[in-house]
N, C-alpha and C positions, 0 to 999 in steps of 0.2 A: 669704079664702084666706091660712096662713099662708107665708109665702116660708122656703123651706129653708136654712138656712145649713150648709153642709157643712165636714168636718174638714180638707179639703184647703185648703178658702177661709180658715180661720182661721191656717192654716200658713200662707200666703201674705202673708195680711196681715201677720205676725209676723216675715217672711223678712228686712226690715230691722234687726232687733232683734237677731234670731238669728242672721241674718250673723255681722256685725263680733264680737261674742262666742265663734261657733265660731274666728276668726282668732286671736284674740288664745289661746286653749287650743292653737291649730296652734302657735303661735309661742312658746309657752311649755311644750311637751307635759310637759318632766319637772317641773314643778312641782305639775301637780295627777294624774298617770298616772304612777305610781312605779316600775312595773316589768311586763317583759312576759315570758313563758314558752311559747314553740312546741314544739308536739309533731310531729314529721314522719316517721307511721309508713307502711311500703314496705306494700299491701296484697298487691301483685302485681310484676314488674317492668313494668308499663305505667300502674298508680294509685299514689296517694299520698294520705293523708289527715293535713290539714293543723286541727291543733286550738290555738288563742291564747286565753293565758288572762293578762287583764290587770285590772291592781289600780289602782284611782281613786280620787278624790275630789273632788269637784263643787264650787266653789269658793264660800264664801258671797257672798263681793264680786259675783260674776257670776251667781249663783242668779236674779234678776228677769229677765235680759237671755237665757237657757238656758231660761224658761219654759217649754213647749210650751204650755201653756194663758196667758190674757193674767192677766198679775198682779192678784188682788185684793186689796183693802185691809184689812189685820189678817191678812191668811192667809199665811202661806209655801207657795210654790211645792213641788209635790213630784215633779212630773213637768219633767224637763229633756230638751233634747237633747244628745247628747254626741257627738264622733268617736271611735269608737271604731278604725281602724285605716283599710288600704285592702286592697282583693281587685283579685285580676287582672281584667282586661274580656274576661271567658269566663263561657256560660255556667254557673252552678254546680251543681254536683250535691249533693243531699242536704246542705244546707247548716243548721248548728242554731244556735240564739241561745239562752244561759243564763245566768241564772235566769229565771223566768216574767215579773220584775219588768222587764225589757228588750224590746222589741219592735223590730223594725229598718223602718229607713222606706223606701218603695218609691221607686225612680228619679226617680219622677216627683214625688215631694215632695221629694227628700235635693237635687236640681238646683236648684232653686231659692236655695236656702239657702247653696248652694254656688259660686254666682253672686253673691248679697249678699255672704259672706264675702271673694269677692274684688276687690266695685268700688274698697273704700276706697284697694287697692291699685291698681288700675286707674289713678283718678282721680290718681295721682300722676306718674304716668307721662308726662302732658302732654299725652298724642294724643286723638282726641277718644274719648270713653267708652263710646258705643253700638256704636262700631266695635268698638272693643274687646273689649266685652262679648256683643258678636254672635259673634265668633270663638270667644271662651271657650265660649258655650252649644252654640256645634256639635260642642267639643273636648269636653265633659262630658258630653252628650246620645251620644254616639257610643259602640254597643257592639262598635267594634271596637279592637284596641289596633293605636295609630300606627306600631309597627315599630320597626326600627336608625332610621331618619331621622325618622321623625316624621311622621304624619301631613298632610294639605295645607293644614289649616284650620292646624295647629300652624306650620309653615313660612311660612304668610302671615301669622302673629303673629309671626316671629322677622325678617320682610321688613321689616312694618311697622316695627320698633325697630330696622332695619340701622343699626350703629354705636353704638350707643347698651348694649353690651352692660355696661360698664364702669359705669353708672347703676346705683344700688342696688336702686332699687324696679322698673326696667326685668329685672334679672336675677332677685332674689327671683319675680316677677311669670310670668316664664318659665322658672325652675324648677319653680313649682308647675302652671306649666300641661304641663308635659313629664312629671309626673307623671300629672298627670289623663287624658293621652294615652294611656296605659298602664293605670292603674290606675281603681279606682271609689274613693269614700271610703264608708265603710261610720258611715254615722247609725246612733243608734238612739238612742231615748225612755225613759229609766230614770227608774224609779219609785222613788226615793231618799232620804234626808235627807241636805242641802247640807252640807258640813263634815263628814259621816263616812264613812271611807275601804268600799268597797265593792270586790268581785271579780266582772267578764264575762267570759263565756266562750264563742267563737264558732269551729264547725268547717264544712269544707268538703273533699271530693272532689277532687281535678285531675288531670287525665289529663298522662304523664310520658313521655318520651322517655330512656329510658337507654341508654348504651354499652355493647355489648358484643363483644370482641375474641376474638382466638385462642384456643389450649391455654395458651400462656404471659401472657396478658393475665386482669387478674380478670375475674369471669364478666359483671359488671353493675358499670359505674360512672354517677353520675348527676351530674348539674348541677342546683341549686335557686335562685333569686331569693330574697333576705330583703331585701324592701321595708323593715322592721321593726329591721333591724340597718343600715341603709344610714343616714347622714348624724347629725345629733344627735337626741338622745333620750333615752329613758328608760332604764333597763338592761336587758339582752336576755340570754334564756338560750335554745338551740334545743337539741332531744333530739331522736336521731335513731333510730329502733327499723328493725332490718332485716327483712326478712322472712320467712319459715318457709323454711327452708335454704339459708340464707345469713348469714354473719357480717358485720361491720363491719370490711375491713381497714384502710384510712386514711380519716379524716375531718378537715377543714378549713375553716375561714373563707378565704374568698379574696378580694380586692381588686379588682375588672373595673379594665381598666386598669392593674393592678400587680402585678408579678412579685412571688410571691411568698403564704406565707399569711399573712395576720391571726391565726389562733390555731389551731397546729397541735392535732391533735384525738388522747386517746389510742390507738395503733393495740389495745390488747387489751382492748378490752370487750366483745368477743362480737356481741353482737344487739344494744348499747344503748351509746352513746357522747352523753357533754353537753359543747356548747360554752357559753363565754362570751364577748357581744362586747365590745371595749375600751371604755373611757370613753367620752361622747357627743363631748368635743373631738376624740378620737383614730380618729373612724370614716370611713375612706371615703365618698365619696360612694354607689359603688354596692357590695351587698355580695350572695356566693355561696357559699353550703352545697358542698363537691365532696367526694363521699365514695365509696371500690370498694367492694366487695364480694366477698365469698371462698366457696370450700365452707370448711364447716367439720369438722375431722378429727372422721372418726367418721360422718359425714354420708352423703350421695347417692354423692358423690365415692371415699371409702373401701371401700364397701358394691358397687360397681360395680367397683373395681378388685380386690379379694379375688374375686369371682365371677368374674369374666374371668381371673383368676390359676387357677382350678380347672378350668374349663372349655378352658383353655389349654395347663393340665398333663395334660390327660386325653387330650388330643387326642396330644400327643408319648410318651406311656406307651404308646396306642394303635401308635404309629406302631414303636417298640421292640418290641411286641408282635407285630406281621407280620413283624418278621424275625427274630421268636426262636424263636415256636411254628408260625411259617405256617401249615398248614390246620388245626391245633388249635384256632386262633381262633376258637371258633364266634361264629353270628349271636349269639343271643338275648342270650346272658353281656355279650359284649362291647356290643352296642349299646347295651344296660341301662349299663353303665360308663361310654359315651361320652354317653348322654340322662340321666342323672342330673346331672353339671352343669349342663348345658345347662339342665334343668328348674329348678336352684337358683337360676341367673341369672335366670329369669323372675320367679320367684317372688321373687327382692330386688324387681328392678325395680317389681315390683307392691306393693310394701309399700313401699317408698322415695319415697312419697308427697310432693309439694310442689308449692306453689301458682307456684314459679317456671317461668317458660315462654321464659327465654333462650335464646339460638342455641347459646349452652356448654352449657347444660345439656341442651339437646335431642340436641346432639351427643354428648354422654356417652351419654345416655339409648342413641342410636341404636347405639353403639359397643357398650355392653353385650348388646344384642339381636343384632348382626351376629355375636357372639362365641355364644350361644347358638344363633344358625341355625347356625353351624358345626359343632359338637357335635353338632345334630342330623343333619345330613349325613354326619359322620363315623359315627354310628350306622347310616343306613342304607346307607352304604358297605359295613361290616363283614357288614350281614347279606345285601344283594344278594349280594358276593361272595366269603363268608368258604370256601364249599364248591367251588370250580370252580378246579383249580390251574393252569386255563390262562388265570382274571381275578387271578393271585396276585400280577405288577407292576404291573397297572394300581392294584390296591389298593391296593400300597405309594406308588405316585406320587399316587393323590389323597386318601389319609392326609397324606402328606410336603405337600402342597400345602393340605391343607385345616390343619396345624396352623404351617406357615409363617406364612398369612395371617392365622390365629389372633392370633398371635403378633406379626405386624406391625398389626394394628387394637388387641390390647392394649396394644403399646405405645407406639404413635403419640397413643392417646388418654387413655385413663383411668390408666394408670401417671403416663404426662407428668404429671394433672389433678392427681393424687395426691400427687407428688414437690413442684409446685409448692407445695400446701397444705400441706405438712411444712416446706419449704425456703425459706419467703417471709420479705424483710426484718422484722428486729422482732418476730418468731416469740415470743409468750410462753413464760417459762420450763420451762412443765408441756409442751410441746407437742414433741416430736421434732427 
């Protein structure tokens, strides 16, 4: 019987090899990983789809030691393992790896490896190294992320070293384990030639929690982590695309922990605004995408507030009309005059299509509608009691009442929405 040697077992046995080699690419990323390019476009205001497109070069010196397969004699290696970046400790949704030549290694292989990468550091540390390294495997093996404070397996690694924070290889050691606490490192197996620069490219889903305020607040502001642009590295460029009706009104690099931005973002790109982050000595430790979001003129916002504007004016014409012509008023004429707005706000609403689903926008949304049930009310005011001269002030009071209210939901909301979008700092010049 022949005994199976499986791919997992061959990874394993290599994990000392491949270790210490992925450390040394960690600790040297921008010499052989030249540059990296995020795309982080809004699908919805609750998703985000996050696409990294990074350009490398696999290093000859290290090509034996990066093997994935055990080195033969006379052959050059062609399949290596590389880090390719790190993903948050969530599960992923619809996640791609590109070109075909790349394939991503599963948890249960990349741990390993991950583990060797970091005993040589361990072993410097002093303390003893199973301990150590027991701590690490529960901190990496763990798909939950450790929080503000850090996990409790991470905490009892930060016990173990109490005082000792000041030690090189003691803080190196616990920064990248404060990492792993948080994040995954994302392996992957490329099918390459060593020494010539090549481009990966890997996306992913994330589910988003965004801001969203008042009439006078933009509609959706977001917060983002860039693992990618945090501490030294490569050069980083993120592009942030908004979403179908909504612009980009400010965007910025931000500092956690530091007042202030790293690289204010231009405010009048519309849908598409690009950062760049500083030099790899000049970065933060931790670093954050913060960008609002606007209507844009022309948009949902504009389109709602001209409809509300007719429907509002039809209502007070209406109301001028009961005390000019009184029982001349008829039903039919007049309701048709008071339901024709009403009907044209519907019918925006229904073509003013967008995939946002903010509390502003819903509130637009609802403001516009409340302004066409008005209209229609005022229509069937007119025709219940356009003929009976003894419902002639009731009409005039729940005209005057119904184009009041009109008038205060118009402008409480969608004007507000409106003036805002016209009137916001940094207004580009084409823009009112």
């Amino acid at each position: 019987m022949v005994t199976a040697r499986w791919p997992d077992e061959a990874l394993l046995d290599r994990a000392a090899t491949i270790g210490p080699a992925l450390q040394q690419l960690i600790d040297n990323e921008p010499r052989w990983l030249h540059r990296r390019v995020e795309r982080i476009e809004l699908t919805s205001t609750t998703q985000l789809t996050r696409m990294v497109a990074a350009d490398l070069t696999v290093p000859l010196s290290l090509a034996d030691a990066l093997s994935f397969d055990a080195p033969t004699a006379g052959q050059q290696p062609t399949r290596f393992v590389v880090p390719l970046g790190v993903l948050p400790k969530e599960p992923l949704r619809d996640f791609t790896l590109k070109p075909d030549a790349v394939h991503r290694l599963t948890a249960d292989q990349a741990n390993p490896l991950v583990i060797a990468a970091l005993a040589p550091l361990a072993a410097q540390t002093g303390k003893p190294l199973e301990e150590v390294l027991q701590l690490l495997r529960s901190i990496v093996r763990s798909e939950q992320p450790g929080g503000q404070a850090g996990s409790v397996e991470y905490q009892r690694l930060v016990s173990l070293f109490a005082g000792r924070n000041d030690d090189s290889a003691v803080a190196r050691l616990l920064d990248r384990a404060r990492q792993l606490d948080t994040s995954y490192v994302l392996l992957g197996v490329l099918t390459a030639t060593a020494g010539a620069p090549t481009r990966i490219t890997y996306a992913h889903r994330q589910a988003m929690r965004g801001a969203t305020g008042g009439v006078d607040d933009p509609p959706l502001e977001i917060d983002v982590e860039l693992p990618h642009a945090s501490g030294p590295g490569p050069p980083y460029r993120v592009e942030l695309v908004a979403p179908d009706g909504l612009d980009i009104e400010r965007a910025s690099l931000v500092a956690r922990g530091v007042p202030g931005a790293v690289v204010p973002g231009d405010p009048h790109d519309g849908r598409f605004v690009q950062l760049r982050a500083p030099d790899a000595q000049q970065r933060p430790d931790a670093v954050a995408l913060q960008a609002a979001f606007a209507f844009p003129p022309g948009g949902i916002a504009a389109l709602a507030t001209i409809a509300g504007f007719v429907s509002t004016a039809a209502l007070g014409l209406a109301v001028l009309a009961s005390y000019g012509i009184g029982l001349a008023m008829k039903g039919g004429t007049a309701s048709a005059f008071l339901a024709a707005p009403a009907l044209v706000t519907g019918l925006v609403l229904g073509f003013a299509t967008t995939p946002v689903t903010s509390r502003p926008v819903n509130r637009l949304r609802a403001a516009a509608f409340s302004i066409a049930l008005l209209g229609v009310l005022g229509g069937l005011t007119v025709s219940l009691l356009s003929e009976n001269k003894d419902y002639l002030n009731l009409r005039h009071g729940l005209l005057i009442g119904l184009a009041i209210t009109s008038l205060l939901v118009w402008g409480g909301y969608p004007l507000r929405v409106w003036l805002r979008t016209h009137d916001r700092p940094n207004a580009p010049p084409d823009v009112p």
